[in-house]
N, C-alpha and C positions, 0 to 999 in steps of 0.2 A: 504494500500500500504506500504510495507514496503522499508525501503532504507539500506544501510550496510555502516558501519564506515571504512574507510581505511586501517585500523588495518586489519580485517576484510576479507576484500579483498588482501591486502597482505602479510598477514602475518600468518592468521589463518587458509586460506584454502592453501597458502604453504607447510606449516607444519602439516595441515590432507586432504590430497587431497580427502579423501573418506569420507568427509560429505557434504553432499548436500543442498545446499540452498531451497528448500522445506523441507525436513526431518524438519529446522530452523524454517521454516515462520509456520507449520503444529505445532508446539511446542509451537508456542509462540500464535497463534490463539485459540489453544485446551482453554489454561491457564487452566490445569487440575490440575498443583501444582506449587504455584508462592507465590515468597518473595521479598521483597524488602531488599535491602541492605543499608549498613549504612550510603552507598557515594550516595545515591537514584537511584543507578540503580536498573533494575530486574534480577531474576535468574525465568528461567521457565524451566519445566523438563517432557520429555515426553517421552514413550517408542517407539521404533524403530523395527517393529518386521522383515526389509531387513536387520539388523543389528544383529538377533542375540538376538531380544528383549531388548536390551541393550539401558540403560535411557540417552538419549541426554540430555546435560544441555545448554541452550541458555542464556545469558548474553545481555539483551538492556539496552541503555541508560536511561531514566528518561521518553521520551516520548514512551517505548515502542513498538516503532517501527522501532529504529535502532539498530539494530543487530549490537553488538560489538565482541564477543565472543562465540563459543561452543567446544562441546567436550562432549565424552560418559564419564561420571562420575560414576566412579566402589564400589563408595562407601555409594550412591543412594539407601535408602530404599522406598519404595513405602508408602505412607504412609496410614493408615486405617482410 
C-alpha cells in the first residue's frame, strides 16, 4: 500500500499534472533500477511507454513506500 507525502500531493502533481499516481506506484513496485541516496531516501526509475517511453524517476522516503517526489528525468540512461 503505498501512501504520498504532502509535498507530493500538493505540490508535485500541481506543477506536473500529467503524471499519474500508478505510472509512480508501477515504478516503484517494478524496482527495476533503485538507489538509495545519501539522506536515505530512494530514487526508482522506470520506463513509461503512455509517455513517450520516457524514464519516470520516483523519489520515496526511507520506508519506501511514501512517494515524495517524481518527474520524467531526461538524462536517465538505462542501464546494462
Amino acid at each position: 500500500m503505498f501512501r504520498y507525502a504532502t509535498y507530493f500531493e500538493n505540490d508535485v502533481l500541481a506543477k506536473r499534472p500529467y503524471i499519474r499516481k500508478d505510472w509512480c506506484e508501477c515504478v516503484v513496485s517494478a524496482g527495476r533500477h533503485v538507489e538509495q541516496q545519501p539522506d536515505g531516501r530512494f530514487r526508482f526509475w522506470g520506463r513509461i511507454p503512455e509517455f513517450g517511453n520516457r524514464y519516470l524517476r520516483v523519489v520515496t522516503l526511507e520506508d519506501q513506500q511514501t512517494i515524495l517526489n517524481a518527474f520524467f528525468d531526461r538524462d536517465y540512461k538505462e542501464q546494462q
